[in-house]
PQR file of N, CA, C, O and H, with PARSE charges and radii, in Angstrom:
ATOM      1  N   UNK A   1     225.884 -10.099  96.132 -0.4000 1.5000
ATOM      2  CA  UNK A   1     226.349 -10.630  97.390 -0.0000 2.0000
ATOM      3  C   UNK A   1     225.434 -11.765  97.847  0.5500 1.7000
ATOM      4  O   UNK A   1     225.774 -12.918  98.112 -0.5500 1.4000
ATOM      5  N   UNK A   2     223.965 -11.121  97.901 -0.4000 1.5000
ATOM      6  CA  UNK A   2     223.226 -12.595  97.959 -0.0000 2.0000
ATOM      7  C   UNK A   2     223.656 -13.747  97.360  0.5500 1.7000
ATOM      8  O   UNK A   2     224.002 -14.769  97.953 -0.5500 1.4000
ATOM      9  H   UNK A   2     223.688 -10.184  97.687  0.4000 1.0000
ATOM     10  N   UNK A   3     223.627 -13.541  95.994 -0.4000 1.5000
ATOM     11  CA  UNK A   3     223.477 -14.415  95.022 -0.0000 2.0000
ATOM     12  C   UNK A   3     225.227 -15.582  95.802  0.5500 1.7000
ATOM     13  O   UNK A   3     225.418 -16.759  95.500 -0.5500 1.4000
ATOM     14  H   UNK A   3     223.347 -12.711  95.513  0.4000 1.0000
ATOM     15  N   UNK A   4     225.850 -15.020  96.440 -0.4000 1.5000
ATOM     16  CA  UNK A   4     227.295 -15.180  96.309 -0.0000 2.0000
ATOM     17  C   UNK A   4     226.317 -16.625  97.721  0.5500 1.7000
ATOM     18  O   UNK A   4     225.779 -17.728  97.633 -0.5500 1.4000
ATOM     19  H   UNK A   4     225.694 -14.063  96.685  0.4000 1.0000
ATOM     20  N   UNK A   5     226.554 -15.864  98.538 -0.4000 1.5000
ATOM     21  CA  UNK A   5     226.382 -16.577 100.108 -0.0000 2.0000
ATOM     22  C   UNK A   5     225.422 -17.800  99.761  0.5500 1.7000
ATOM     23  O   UNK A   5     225.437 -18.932 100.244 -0.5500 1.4000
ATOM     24  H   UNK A   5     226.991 -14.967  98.609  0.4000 1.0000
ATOM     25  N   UNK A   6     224.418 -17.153  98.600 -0.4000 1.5000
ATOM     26  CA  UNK A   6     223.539 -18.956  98.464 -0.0000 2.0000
ATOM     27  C   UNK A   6     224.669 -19.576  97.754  0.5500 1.7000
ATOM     28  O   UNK A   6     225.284 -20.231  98.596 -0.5500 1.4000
ATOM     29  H   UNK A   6     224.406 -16.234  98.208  0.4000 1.0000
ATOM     30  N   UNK A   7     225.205 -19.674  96.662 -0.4000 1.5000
ATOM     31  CA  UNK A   7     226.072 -20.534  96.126 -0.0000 2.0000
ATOM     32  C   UNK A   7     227.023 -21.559  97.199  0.5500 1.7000
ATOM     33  O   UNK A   7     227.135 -22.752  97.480 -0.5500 1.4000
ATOM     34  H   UNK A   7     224.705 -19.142  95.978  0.4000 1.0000
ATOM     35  N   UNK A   8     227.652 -20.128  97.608 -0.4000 1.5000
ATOM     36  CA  UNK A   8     228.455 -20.603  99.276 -0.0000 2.0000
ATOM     37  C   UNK A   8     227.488 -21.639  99.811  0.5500 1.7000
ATOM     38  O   UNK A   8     227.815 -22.802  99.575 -0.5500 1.4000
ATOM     39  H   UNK A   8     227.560 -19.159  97.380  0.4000 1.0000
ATOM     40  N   UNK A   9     226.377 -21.456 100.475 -0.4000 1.5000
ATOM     41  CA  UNK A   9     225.549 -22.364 101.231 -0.0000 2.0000
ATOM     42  C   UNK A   9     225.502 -23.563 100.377  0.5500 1.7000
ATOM     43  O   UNK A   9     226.130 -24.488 100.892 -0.5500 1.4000
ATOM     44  H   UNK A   9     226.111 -20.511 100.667  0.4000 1.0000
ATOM     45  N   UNK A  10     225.047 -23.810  99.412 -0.4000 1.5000
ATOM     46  CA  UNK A  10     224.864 -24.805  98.579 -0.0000 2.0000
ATOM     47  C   UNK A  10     225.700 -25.685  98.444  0.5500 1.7000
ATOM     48  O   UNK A  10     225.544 -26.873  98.729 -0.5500 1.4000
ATOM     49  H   UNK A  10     224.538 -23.058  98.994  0.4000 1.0000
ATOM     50  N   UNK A  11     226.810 -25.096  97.927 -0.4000 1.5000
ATOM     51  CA  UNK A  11     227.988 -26.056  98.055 -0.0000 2.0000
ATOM     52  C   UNK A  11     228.296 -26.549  99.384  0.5500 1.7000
ATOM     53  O   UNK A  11     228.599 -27.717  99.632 -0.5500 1.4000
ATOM     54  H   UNK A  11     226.937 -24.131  97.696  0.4000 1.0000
ATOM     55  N   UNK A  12     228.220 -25.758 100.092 -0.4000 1.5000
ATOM     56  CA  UNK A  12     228.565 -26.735 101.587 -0.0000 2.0000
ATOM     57  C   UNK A  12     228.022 -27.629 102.169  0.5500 1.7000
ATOM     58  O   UNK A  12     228.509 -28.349 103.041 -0.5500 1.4000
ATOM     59  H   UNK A  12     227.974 -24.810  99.891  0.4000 1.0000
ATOM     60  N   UNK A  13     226.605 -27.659 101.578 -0.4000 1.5000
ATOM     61  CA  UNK A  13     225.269 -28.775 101.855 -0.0000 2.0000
ATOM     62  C   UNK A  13     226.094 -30.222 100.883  0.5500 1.7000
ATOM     63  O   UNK A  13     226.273 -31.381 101.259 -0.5500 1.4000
ATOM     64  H   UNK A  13     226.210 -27.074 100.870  0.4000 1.0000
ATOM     65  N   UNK A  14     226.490 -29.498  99.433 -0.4000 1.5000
ATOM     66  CA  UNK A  14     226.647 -30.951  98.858 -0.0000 2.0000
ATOM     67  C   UNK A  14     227.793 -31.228  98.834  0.5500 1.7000
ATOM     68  O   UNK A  14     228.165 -32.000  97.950 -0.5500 1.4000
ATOM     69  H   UNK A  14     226.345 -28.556  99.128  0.4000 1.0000
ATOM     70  N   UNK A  15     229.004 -30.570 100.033 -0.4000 1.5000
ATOM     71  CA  UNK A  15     230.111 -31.281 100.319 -0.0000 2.0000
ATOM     72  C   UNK A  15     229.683 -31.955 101.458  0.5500 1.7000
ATOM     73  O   UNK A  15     230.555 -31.850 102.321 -0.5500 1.4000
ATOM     74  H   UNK A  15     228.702 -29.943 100.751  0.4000 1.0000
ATOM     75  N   UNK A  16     228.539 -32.729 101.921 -0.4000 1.5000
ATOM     76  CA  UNK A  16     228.104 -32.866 103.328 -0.0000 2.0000
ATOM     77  C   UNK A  16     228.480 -32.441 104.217  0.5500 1.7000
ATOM     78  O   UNK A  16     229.049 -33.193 105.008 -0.5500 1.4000
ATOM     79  H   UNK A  16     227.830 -32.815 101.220  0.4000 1.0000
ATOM     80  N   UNK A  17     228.401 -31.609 104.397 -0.4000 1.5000
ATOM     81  CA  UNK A  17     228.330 -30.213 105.701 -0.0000 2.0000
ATOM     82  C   UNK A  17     226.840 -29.899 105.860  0.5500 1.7000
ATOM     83  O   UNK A  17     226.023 -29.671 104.968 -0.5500 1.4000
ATOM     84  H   UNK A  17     227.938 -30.998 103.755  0.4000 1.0000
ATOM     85  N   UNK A  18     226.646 -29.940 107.297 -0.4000 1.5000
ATOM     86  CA  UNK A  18     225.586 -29.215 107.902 -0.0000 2.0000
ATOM     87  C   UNK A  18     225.680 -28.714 109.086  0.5500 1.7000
ATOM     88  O   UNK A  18     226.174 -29.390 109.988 -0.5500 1.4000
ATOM     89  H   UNK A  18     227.310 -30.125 108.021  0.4000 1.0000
ATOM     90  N   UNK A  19     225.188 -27.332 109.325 -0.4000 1.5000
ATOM     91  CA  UNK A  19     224.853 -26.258 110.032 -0.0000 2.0000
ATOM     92  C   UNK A  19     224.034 -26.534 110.702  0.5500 1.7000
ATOM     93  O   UNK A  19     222.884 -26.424 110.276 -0.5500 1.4000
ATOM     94  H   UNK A  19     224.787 -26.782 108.592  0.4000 1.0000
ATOM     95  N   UNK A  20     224.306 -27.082 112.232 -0.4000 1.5000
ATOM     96  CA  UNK A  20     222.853 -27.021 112.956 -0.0000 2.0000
ATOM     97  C   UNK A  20     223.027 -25.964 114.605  0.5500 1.7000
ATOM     98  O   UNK A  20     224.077 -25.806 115.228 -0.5500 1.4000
ATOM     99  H   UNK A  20     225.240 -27.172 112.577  0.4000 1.0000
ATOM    100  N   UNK A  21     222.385 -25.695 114.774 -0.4000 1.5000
ATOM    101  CA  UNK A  21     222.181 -24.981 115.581 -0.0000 2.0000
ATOM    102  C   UNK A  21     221.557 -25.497 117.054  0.5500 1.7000
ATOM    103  O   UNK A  21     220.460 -25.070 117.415 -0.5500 1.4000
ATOM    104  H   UNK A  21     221.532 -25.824 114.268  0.4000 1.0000
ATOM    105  N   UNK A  22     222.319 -26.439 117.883 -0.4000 1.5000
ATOM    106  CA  UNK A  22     221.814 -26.707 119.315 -0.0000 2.0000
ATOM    107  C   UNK A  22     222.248 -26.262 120.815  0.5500 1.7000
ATOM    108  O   UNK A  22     223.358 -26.116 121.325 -0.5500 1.4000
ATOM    109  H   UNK A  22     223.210 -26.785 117.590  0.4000 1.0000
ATOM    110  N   UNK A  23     220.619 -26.067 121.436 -0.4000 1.5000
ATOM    111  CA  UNK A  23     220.567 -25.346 122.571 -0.0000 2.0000
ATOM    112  C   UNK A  23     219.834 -26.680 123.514  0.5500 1.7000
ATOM    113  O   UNK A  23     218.941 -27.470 123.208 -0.5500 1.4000
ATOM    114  H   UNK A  23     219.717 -26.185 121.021  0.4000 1.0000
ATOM    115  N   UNK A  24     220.614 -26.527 124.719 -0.4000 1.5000
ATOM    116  CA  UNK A  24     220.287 -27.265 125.857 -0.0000 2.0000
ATOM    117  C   UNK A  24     219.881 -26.481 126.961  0.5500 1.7000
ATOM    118  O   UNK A  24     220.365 -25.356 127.081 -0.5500 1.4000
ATOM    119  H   UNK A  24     221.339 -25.885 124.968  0.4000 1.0000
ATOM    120  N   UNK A  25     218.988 -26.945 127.862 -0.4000 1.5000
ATOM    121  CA  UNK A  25     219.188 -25.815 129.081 -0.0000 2.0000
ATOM    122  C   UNK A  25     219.843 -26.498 130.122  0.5500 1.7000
ATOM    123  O   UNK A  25     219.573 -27.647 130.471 -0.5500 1.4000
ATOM    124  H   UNK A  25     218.594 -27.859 127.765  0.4000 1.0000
ATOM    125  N   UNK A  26     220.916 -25.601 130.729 -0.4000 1.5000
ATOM    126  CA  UNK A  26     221.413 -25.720 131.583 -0.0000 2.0000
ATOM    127  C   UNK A  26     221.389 -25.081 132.954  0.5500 1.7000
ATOM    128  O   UNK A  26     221.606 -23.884 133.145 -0.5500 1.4000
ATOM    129  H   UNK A  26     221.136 -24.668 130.445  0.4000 1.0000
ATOM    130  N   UNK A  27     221.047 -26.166 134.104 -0.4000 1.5000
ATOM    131  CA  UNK A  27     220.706 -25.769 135.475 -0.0000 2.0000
ATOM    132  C   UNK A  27     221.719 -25.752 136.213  0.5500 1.7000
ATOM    133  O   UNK A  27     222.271 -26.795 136.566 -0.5500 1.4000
ATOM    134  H   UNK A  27     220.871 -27.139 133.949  0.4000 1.0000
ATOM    135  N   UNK A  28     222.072 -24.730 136.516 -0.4000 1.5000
ATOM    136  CA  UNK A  28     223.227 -24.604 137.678 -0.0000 2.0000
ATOM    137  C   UNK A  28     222.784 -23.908 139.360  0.5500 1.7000
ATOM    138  O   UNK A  28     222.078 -22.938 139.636 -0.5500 1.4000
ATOM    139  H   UNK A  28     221.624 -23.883 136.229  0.4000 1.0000
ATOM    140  N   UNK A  29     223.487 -24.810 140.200 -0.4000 1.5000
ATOM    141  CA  UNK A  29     223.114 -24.797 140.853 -0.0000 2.0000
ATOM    142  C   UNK A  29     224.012 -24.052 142.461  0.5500 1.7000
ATOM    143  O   UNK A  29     224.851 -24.900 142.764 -0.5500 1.4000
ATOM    144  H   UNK A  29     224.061 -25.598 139.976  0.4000 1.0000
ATOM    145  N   UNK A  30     224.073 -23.138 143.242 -0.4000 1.5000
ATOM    146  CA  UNK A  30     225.214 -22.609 143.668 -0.0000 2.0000
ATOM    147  C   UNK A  30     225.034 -22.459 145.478  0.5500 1.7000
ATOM    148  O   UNK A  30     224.169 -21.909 146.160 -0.5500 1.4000
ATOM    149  H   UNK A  30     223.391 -22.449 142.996  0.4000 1.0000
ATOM    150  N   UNK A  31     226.265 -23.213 145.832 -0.4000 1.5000
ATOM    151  CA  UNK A  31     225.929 -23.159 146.946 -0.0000 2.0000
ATOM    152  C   UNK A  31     226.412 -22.024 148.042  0.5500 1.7000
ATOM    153  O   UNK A  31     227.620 -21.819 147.917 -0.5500 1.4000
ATOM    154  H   UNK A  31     226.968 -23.660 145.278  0.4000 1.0000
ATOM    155  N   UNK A  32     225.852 -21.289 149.004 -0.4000 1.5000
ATOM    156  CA  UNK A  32     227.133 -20.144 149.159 -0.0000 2.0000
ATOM    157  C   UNK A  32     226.969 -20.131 150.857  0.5500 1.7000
ATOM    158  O   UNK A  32     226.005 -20.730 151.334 -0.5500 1.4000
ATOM    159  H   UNK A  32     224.871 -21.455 149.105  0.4000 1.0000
ATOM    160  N   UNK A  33     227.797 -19.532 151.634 -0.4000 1.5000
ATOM    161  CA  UNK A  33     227.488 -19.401 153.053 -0.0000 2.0000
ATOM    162  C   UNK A  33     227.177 -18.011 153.202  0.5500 1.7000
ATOM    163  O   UNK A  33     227.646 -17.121 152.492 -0.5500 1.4000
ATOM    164  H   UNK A  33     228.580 -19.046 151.246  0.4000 1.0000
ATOM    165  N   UNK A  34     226.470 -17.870 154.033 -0.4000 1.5000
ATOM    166  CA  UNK A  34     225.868 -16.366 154.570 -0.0000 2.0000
ATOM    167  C   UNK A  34     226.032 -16.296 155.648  0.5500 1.7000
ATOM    168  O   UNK A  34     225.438 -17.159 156.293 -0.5500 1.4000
ATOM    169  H   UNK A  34     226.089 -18.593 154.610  0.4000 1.0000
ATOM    170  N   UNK A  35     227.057 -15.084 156.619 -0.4000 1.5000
ATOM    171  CA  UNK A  35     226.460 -14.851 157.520 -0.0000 2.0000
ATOM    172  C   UNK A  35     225.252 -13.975 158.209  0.5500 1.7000
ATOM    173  O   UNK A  35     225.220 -12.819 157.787 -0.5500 1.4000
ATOM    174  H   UNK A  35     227.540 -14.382 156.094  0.4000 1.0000
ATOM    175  N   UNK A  36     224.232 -14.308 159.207 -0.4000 1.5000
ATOM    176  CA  UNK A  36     223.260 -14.194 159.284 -0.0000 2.0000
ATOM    177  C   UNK A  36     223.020 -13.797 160.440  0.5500 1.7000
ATOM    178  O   UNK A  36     221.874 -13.412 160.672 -0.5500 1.4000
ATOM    179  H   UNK A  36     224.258 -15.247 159.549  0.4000 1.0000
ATOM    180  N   UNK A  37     223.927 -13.775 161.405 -0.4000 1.5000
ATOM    181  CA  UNK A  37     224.133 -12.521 162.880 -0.0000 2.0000
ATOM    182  C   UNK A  37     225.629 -13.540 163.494  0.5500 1.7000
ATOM    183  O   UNK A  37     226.532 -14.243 163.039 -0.5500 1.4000
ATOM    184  H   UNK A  37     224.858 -14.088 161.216  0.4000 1.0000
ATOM    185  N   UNK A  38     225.272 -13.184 164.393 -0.4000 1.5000
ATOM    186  CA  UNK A  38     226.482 -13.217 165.730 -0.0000 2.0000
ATOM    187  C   UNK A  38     225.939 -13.939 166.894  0.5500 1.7000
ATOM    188  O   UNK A  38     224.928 -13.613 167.517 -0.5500 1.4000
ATOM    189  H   UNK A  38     224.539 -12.613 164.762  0.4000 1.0000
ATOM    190  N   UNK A  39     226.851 -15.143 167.176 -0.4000 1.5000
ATOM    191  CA  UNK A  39     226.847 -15.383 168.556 -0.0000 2.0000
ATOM    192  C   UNK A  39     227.616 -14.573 169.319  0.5500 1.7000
ATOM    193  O   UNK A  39     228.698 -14.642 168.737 -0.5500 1.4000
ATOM    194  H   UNK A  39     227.672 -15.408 166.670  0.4000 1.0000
ATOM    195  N   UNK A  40     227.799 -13.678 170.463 -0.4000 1.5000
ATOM    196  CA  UNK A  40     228.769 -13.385 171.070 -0.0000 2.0000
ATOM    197  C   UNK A  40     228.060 -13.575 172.522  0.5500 1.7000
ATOM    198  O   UNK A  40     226.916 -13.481 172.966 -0.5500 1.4000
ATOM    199  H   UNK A  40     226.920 -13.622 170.936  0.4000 1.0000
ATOM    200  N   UNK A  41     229.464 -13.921 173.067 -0.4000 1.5000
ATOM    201  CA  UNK A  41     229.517 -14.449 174.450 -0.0000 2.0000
ATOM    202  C   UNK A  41     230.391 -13.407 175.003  0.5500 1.7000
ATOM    203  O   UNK A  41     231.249 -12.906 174.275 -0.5500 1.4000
ATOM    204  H   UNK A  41     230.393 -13.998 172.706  0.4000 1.0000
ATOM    205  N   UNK A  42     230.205 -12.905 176.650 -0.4000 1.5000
ATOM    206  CA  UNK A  42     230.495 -11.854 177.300 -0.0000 2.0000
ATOM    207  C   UNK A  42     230.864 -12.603 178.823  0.5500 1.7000
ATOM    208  O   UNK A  42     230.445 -13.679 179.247 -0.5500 1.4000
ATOM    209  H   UNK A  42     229.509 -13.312 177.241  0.4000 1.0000
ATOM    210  N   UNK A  43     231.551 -11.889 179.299 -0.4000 1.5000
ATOM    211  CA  UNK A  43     231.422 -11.831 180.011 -0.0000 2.0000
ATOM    212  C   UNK A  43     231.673 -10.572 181.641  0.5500 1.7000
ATOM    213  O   UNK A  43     232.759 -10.010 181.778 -0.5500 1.4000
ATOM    214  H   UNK A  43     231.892 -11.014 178.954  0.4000 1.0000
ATOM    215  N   UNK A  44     230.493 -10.334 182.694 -0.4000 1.5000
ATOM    216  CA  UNK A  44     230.177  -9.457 183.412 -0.0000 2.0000
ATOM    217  C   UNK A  44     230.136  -9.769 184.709  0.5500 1.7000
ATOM    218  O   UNK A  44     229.266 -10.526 185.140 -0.5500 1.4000
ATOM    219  H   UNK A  44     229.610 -10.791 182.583  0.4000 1.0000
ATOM    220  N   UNK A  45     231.170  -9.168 185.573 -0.4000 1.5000
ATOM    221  CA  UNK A  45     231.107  -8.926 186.917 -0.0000 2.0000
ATOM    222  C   UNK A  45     231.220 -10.847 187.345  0.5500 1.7000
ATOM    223  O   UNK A  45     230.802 -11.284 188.418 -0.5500 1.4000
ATOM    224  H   UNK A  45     231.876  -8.553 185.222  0.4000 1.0000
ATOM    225  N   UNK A  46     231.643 -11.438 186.625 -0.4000 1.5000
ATOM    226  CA  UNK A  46     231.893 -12.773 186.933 -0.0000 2.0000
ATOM    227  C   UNK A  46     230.998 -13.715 186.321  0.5500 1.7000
ATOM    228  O   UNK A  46     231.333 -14.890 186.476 -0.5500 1.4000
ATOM    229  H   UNK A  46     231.983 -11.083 185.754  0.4000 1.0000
ATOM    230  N   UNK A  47     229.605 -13.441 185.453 -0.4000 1.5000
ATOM    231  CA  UNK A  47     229.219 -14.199 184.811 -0.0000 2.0000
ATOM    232  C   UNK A  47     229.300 -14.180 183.724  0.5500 1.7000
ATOM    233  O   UNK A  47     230.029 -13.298 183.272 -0.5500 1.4000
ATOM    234  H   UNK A  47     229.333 -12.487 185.327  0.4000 1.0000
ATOM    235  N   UNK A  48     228.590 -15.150 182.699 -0.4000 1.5000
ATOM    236  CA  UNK A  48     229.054 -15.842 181.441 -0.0000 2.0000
ATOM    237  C   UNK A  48     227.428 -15.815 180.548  0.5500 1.7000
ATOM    238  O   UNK A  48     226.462 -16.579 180.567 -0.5500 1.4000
ATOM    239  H   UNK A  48     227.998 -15.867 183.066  0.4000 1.0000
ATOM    240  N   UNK A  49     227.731 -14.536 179.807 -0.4000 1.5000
ATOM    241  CA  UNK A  49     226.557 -14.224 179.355 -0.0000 2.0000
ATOM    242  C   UNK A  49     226.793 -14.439 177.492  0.5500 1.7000
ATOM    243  O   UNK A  49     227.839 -14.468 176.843 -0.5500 1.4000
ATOM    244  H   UNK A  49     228.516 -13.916 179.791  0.4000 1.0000
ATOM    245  N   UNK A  50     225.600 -14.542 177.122 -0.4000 1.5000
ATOM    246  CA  UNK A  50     225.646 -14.996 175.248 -0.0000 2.0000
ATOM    247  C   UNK A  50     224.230 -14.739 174.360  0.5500 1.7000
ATOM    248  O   UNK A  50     223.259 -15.475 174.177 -0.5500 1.4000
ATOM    249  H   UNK A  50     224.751 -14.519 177.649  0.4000 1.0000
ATOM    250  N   UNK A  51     224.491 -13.581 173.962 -0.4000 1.5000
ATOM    251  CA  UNK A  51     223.377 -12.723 173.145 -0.0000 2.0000
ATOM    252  C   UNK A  51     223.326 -13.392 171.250  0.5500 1.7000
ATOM    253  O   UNK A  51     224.017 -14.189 170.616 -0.5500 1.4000
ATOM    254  H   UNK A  51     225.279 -12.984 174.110  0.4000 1.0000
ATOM    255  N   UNK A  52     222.571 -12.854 171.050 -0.4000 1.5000
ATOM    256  CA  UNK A  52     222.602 -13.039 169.425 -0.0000 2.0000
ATOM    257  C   UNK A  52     222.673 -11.715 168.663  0.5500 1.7000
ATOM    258  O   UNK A  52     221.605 -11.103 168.661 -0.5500 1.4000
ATOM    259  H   UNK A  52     222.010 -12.206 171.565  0.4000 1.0000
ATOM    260  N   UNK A  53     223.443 -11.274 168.172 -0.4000 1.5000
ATOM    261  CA  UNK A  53     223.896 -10.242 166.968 -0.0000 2.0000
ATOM    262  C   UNK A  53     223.150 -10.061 166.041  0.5500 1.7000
ATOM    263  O   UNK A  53     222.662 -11.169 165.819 -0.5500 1.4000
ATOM    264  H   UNK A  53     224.310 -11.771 168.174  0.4000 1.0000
ATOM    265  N   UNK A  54     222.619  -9.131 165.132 -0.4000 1.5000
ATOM    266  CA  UNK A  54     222.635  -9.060 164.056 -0.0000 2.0000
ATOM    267  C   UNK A  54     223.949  -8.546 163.101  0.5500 1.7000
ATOM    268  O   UNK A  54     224.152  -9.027 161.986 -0.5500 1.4000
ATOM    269  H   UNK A  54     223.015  -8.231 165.312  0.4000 1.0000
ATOM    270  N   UNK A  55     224.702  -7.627 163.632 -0.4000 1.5000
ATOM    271  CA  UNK A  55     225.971  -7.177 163.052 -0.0000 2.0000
ATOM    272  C   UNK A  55     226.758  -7.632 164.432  0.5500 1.7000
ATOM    273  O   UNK A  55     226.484  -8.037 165.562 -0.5500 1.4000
ATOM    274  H   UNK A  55     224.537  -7.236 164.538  0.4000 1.0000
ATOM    275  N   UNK A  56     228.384  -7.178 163.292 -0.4000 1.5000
ATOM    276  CA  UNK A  56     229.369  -7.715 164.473 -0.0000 2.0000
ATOM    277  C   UNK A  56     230.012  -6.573 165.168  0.5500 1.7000
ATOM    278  O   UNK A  56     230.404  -5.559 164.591 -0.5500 1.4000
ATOM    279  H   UNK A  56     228.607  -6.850 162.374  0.4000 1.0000
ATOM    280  N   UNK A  57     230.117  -6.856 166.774 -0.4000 1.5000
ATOM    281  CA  UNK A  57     229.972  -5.565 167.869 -0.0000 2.0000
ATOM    282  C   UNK A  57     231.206  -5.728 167.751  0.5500 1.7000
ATOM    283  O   UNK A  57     231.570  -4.984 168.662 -0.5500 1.4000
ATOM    284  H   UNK A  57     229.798  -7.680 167.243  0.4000 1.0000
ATOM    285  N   UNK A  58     232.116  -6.127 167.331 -0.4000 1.5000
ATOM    286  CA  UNK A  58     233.791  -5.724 167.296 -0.0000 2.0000
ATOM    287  C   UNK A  58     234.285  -6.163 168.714  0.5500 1.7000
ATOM    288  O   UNK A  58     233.750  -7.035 169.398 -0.5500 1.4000
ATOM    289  H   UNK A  58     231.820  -6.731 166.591  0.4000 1.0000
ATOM    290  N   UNK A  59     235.466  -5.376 169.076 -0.4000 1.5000
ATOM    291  CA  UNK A  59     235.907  -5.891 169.678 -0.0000 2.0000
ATOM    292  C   UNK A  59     235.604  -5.496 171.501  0.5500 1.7000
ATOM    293  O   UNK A  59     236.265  -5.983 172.418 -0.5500 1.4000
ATOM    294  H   UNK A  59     235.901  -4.668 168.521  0.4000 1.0000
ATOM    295  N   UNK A  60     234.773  -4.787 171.619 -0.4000 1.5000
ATOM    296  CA  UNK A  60     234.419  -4.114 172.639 -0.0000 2.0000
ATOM    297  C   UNK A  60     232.389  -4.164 172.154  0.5500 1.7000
ATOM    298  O   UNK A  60     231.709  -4.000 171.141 -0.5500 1.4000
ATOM    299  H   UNK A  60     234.236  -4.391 170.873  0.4000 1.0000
ATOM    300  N   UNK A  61     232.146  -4.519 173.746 -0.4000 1.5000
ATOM    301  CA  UNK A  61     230.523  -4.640 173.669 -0.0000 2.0000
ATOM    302  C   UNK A  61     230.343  -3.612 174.756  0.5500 1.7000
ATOM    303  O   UNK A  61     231.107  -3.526 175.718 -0.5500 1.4000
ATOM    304  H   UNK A  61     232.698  -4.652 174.569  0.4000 1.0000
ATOM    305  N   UNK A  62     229.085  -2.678 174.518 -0.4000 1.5000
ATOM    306  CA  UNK A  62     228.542  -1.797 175.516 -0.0000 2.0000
ATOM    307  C   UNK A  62     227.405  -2.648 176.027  0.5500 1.7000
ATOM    308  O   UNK A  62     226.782  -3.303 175.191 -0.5500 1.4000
ATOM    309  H   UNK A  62     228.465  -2.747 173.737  0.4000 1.0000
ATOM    310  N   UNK A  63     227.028  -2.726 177.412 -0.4000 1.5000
ATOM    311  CA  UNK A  63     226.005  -3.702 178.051 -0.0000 2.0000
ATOM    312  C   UNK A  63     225.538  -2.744 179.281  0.5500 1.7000
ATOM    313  O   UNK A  63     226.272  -2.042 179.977 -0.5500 1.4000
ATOM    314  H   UNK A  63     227.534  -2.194 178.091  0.4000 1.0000
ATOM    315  N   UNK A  64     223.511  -2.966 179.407 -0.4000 1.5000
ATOM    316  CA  UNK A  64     222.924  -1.856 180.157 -0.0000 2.0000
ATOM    317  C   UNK A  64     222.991  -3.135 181.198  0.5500 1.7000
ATOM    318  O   UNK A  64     222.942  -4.344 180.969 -0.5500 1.4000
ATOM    319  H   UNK A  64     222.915  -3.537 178.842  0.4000 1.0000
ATOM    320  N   UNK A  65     223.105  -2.497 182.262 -0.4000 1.5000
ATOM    321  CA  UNK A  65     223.082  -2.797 183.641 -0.0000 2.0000
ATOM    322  C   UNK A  65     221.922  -2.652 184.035  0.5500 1.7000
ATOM    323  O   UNK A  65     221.526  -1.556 183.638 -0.5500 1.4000
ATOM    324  H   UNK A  65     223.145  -1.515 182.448  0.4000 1.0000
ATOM    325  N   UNK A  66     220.816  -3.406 184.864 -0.4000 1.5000
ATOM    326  CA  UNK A  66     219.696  -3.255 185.512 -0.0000 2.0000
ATOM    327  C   UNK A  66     220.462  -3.499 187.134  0.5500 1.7000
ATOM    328  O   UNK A  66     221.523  -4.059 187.409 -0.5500 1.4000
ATOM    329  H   UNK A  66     221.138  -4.296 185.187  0.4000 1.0000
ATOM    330  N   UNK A  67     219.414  -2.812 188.052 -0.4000 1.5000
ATOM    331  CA  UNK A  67     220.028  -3.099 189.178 -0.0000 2.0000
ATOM    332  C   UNK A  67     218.733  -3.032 190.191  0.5500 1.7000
ATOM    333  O   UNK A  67     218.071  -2.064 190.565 -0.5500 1.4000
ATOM    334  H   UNK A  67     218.552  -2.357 187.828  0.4000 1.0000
ATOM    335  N   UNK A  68     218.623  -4.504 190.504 -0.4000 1.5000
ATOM    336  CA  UNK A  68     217.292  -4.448 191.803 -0.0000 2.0000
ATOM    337  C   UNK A  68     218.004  -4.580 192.874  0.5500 1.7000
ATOM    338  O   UNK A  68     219.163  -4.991 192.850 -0.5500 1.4000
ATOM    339  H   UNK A  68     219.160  -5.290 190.199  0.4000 1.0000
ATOM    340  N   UNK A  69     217.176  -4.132 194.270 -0.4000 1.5000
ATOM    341  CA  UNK A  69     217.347  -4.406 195.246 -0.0000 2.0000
ATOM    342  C   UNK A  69     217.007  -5.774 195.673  0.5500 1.7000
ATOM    343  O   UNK A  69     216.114  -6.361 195.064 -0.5500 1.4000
ATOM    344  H   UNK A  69     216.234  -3.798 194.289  0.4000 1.0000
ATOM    345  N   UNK A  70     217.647  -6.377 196.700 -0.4000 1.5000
ATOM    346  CA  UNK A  70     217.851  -7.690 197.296 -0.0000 2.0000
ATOM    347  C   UNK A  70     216.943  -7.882 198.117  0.5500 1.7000
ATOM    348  O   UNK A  70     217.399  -7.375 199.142 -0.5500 1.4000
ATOM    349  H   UNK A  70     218.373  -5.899 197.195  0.4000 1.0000
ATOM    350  N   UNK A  71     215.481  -8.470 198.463 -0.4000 1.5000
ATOM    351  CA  UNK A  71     214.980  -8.309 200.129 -0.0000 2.0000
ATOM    352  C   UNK A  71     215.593  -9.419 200.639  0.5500 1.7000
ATOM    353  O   UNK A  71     215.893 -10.376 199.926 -0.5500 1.4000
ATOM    354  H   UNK A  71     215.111  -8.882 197.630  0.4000 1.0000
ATOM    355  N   UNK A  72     215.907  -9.347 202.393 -0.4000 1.5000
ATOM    356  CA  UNK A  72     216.196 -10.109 202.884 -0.0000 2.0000
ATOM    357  C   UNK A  72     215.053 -10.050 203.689  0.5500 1.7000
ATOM    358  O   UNK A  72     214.885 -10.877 204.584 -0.5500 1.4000
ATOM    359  H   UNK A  72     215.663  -8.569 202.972  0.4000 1.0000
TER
END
């Protein structure tokens, strides 16, 4: 079988044929979008409030109420 595959090789050298073997490197390059939190904008008791997210609060936001007294 050896003996077979050199013959094979041989002859294909002196039908001018050659076997070469080339490697390039190739850089690819990929661009992608991420999201990376949440703007969401609210609004409470008549104002116009806008937090930053890390996940998305859907369609309903829970919000803590502070409550000071007024001096007059």
């Amino acid at each position: 079988v050896g003996a077979d595959i050199s013959r094979r090789n041989r002859n294909h050298y002196e039908d001018g044929y050659r076997v070469e073997h080339v490697c390039r490197v190739v850089e690819e390059y990929v661009s992608e979008q991420v999201v990376t939190g949440y703007d969401v904008t609210y609004e409470y008791a008549g104002e116009t409030y806008t937090s930053h997210m890390e996940t998305d609060p859907g369609r309903k936001l829970r919000v803590r109420v502070n409550v000071t007294p007024v001096q007059v």
